[in-house]
C-alpha positions as CSV (number, residue, x, y, z in Angstrom):
1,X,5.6,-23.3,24.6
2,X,4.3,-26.4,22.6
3,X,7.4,-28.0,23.3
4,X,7.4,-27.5,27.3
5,X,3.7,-28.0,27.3
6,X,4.2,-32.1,25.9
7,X,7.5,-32.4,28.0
8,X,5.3,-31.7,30.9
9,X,2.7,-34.0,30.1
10,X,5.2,-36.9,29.5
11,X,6.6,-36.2,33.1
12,X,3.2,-36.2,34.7
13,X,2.8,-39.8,33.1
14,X,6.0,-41.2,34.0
15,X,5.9,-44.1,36.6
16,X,8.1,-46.2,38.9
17,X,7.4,-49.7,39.6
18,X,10.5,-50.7,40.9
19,X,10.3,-48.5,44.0
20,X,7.9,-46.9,46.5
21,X,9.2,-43.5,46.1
22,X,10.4,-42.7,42.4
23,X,12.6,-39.9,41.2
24,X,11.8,-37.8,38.4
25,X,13.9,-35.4,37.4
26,X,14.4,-32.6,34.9
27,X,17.9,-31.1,34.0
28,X,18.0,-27.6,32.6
29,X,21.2,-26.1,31.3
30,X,21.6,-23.2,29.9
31,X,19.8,-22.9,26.7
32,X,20.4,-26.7,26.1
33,X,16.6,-28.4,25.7
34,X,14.7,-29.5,28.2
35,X,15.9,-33.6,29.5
36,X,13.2,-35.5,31.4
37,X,15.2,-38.4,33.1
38,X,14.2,-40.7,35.6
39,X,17.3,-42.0,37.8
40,X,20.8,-40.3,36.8
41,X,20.5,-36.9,35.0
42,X,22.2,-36.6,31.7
43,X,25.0,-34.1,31.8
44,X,25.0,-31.8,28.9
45,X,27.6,-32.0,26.4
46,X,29.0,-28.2,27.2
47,X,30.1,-30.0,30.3
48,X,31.6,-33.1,29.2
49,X,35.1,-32.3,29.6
50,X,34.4,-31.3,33.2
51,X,33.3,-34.4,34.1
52,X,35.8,-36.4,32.0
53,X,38.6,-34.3,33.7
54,X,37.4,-34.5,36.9
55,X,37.1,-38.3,36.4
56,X,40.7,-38.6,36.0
57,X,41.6,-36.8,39.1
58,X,39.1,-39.6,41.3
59,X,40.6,-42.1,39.1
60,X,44.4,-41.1,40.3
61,X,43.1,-40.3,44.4
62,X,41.8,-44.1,44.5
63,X,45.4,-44.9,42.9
64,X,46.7,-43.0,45.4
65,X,44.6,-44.5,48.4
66,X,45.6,-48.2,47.4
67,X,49.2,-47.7,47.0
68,X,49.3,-45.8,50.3
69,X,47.0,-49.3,52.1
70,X,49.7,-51.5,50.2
71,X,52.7,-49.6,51.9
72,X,50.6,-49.7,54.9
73,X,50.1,-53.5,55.0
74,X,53.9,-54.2,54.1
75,X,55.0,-52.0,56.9
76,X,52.7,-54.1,59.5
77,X,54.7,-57.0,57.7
78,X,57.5,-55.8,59.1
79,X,56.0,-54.9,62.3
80,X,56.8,-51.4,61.8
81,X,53.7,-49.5,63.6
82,X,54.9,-45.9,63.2
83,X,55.4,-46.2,59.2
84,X,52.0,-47.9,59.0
85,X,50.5,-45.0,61.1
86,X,51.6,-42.5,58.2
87,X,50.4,-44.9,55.6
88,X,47.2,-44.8,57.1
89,X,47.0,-40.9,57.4
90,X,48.4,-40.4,53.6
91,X,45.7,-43.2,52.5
92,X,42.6,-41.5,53.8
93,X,43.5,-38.3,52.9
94,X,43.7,-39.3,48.9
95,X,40.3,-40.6,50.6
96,X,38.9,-37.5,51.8
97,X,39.2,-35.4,48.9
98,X,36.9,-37.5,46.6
99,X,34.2,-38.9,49.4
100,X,31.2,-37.3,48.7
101,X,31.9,-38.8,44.8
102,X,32.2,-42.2,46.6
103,X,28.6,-41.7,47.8
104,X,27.6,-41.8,43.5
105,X,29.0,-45.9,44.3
106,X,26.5,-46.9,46.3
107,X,26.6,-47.4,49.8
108,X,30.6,-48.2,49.4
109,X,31.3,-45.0,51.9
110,X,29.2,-46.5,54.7
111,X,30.8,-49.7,54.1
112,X,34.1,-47.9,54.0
113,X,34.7,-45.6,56.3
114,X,31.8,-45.2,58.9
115,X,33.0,-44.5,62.5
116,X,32.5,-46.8,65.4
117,X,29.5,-44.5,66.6
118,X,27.3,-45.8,63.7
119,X,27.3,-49.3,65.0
120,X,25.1,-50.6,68.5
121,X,28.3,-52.1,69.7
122,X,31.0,-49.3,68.4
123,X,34.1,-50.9,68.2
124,X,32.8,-54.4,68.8
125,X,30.3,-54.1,66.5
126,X,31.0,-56.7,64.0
127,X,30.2,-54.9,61.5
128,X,32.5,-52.3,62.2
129,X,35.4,-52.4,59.5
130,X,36.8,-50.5,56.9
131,X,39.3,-47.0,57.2
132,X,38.1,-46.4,60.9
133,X,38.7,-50.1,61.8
134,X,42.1,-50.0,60.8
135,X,42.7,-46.3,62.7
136,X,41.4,-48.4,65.7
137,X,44.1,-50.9,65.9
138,X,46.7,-48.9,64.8
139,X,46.0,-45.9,67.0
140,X,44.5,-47.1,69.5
141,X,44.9,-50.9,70.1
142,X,48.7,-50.8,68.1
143,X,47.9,-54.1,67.5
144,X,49.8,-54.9,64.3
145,X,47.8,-58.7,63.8
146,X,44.2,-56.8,63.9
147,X,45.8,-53.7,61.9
148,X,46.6,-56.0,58.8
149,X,43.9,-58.1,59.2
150,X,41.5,-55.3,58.6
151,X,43.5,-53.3,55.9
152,X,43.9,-56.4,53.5
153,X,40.1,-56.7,54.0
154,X,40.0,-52.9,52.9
155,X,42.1,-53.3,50.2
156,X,39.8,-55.7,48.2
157,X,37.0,-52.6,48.8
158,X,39.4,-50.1,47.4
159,X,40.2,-52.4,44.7
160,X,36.6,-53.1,43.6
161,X,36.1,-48.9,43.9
162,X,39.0,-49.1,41.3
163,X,37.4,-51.1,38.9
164,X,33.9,-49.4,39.3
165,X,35.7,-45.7,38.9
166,X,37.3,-47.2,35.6
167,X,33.7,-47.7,33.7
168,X,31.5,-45.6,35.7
169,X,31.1,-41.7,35.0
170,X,29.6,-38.5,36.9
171,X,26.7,-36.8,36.3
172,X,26.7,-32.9,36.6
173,X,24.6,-32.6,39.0
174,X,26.1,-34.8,41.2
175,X,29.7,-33.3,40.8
176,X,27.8,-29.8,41.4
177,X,26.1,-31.2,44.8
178,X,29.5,-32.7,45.8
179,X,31.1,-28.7,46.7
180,X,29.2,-27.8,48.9
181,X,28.9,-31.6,50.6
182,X,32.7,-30.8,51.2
183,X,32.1,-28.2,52.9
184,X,28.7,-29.7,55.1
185,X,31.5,-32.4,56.1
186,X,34.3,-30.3,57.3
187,X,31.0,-28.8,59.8
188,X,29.2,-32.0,60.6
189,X,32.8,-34.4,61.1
190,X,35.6,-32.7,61.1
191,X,34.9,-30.0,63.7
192,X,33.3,-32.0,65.1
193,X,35.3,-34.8,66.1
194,X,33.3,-37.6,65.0
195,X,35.5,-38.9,62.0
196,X,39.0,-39.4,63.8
197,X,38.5,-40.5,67.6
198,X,41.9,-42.1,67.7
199,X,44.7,-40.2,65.4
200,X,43.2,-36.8,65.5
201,X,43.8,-36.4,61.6
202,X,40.7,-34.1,61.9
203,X,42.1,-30.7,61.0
204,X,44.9,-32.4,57.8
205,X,41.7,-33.6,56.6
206,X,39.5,-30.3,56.7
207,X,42.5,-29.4,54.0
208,X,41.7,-32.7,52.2
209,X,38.1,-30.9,52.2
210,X,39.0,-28.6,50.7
211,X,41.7,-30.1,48.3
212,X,38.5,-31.5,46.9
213,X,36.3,-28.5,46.7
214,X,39.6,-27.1,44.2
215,X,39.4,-29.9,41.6
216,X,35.6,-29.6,41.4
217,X,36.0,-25.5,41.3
218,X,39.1,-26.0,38.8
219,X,37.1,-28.2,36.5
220,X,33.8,-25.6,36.5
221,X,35.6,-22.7,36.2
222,X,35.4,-22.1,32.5
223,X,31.1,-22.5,32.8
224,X,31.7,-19.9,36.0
225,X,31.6,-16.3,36.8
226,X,35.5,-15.0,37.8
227,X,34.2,-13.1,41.1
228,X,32.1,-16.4,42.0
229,X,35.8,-18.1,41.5
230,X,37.7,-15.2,43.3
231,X,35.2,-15.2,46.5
232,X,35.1,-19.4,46.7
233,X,38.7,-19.4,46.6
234,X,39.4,-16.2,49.1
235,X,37.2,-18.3,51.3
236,X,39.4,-21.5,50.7
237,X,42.3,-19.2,51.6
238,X,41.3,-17.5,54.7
239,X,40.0,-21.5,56.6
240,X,43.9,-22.4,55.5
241,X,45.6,-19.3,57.0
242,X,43.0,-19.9,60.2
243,X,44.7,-23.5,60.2
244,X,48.4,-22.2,59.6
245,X,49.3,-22.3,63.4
246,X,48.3,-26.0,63.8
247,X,50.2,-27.0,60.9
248,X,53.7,-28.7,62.2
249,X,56.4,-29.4,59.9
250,X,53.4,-30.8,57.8
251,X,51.7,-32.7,60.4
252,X,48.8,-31.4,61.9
253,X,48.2,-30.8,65.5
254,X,45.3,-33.1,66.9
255,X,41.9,-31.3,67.1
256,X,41.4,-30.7,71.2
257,X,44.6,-28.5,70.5
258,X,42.1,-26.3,68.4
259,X,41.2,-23.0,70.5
260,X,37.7,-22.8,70.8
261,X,38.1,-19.0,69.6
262,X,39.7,-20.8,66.3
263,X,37.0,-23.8,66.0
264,X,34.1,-20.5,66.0
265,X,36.2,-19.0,63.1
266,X,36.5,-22.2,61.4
267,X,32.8,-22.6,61.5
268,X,32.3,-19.2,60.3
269,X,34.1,-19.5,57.4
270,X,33.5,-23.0,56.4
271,X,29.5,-22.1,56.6
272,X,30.0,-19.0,54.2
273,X,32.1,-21.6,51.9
274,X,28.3,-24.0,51.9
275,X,26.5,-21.1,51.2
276,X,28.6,-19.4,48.4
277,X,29.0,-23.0,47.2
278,X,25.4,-23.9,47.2
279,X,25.0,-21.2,44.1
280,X,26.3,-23.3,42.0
281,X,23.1,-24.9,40.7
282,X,21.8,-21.4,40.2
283,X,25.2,-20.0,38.6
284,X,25.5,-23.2,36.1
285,X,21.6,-23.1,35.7
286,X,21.0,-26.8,36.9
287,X,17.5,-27.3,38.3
288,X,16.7,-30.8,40.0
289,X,12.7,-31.5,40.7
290,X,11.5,-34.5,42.3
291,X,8.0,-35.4,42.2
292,X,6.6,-38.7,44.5
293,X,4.4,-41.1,43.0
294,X,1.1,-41.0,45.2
295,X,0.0,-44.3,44.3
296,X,2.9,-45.9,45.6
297,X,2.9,-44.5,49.1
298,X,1.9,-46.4,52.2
């Protein structure tokens, strides 16, 4: 009691100068001790090799994602649209099952890979660029000059991500946040319509989703209940059998093919799949407080 009663004090005392609004946050595992922290929380040692694991996997994704952009600008080299058209797809979704771990990098993802709808002028926007630029001209435009012009411009982003992913490291509870973000995604984008205007990659990608909320499950499991596992992955199961029929020869049927008696299911299903993943602070005893420093307000 001693112990929490002087860990609370030095909380109450902490400051931020640097900021307006500071964070400070307290990480509690388990029976591990209590870790005031201000900025990223410490991940326990129990869970090292979860993150260390996991690392490797967003390591070999961002691999993935470059080697798929280099294929992609050779084959506009060679003027070949249609093979540049399947690099692109293959590219961003090694992209999509690691995105909400991009957002740990920054604002890289916004730089990335936001859609023409975030900009005032859309697709004129100059600041428009990145994944969805490159869809543009190759779906849309099929103009091959724009198309590598904007990929070797992604490629030196990718490449940087490489480099950062190399030294950087996770913290637990921003792998544990990343689930059910998944899962948020596949509701707020992919069903949606907003991510892919112009190849209607939309429902391959809700399986990259979900390829993503795997690896994170696959790394936890050891720290996790087997029902919790059992009911997350029945869940997976039953959104990939609801996608089966759209599924051609490996290519997925564009997303206004989706019934709207399917897109209701697909919402049902991938909303039980936030919620049952939103336990997971609970289940791996992780809580988060954040406490704003009054002084510093407007």
């Amino acid at each position: 009691m001693r112990t929490l009663l002087i860990s609370l004090a030095l909380l109450a005392t902490l400051t931020v100068t640097h900021a307006k609004v500071g964070r400070q946050a307290i990480l509690q595992s388990g029976d591990a001790p209590i870790i005031i922290a201000l900025g990223d929380i410490p991940t326990p040692e129990a869970y090292q090799t979860a993150i260390d694991d996991y690392m490797v996997f967003v390591r070999a994704r961002l691999e993935t994602v470059v080697m798929d952009l280099k294929a992609l600008s050779a084959a506009l080299e060679n003027n070949d649209l249609n093979r540049a058209q399947k690099a692109y797809l293959s590219a961003h979704y090694a992209y999509e099952t690691i995105r909400p771990i991009i957002l740990v990098f920054g604002n890289m993802d916004r730089m990335i890979n936001s859609p023409a709808s975030a900009y005032l002028l859309q697709e004129n926007d100059p600041n428009f660029k990145g994944f969805h630029a490159v869809e543009y001209a190759l779906f849309h435009q099929h103009d091959v000059h724009d198309a590598l012009r904007e990929n070797q411009r992604l490629l030196k982003y990718l490449r940087d991500l490489v480099k950062r992913a190399e030294i950087e490291t996770l913290f637990l509870p921003k792998l544990v946040q990343s689930a059910p973000d998944f899962a948020e995604h596949i509701l707020e984008n992919k069903l949606s319509g907003r991510d892919h205007y112009y190849s209607g990659a939309d429902l391959s990608e809700i399986n990259a989703n979900l390829e993503g909320i795997t690896a994170i499950l696959t790394v936890l499991k050891p720290h996790l209940d087997d029902a919790f596992v059992a009911s997350v992955e029945d869940n997976i199961h039953a959104i990939e059998q609801q996608l089966l029929p759209y599924d051609q020869a490996g290519t997925y049927l564009p997303l206004d093919q989706l019934t709207q008696t399917d897109r209701q299911h697909l919402y049902g299903l991938t909303s039980q799949l936030a919620e049952t993943l939103a336990q997971l602070r609970g289940l791996l005893a992780i809580e988060v407080y954040h406490s704003f420093d009054s002084k510093e307000m407007p």
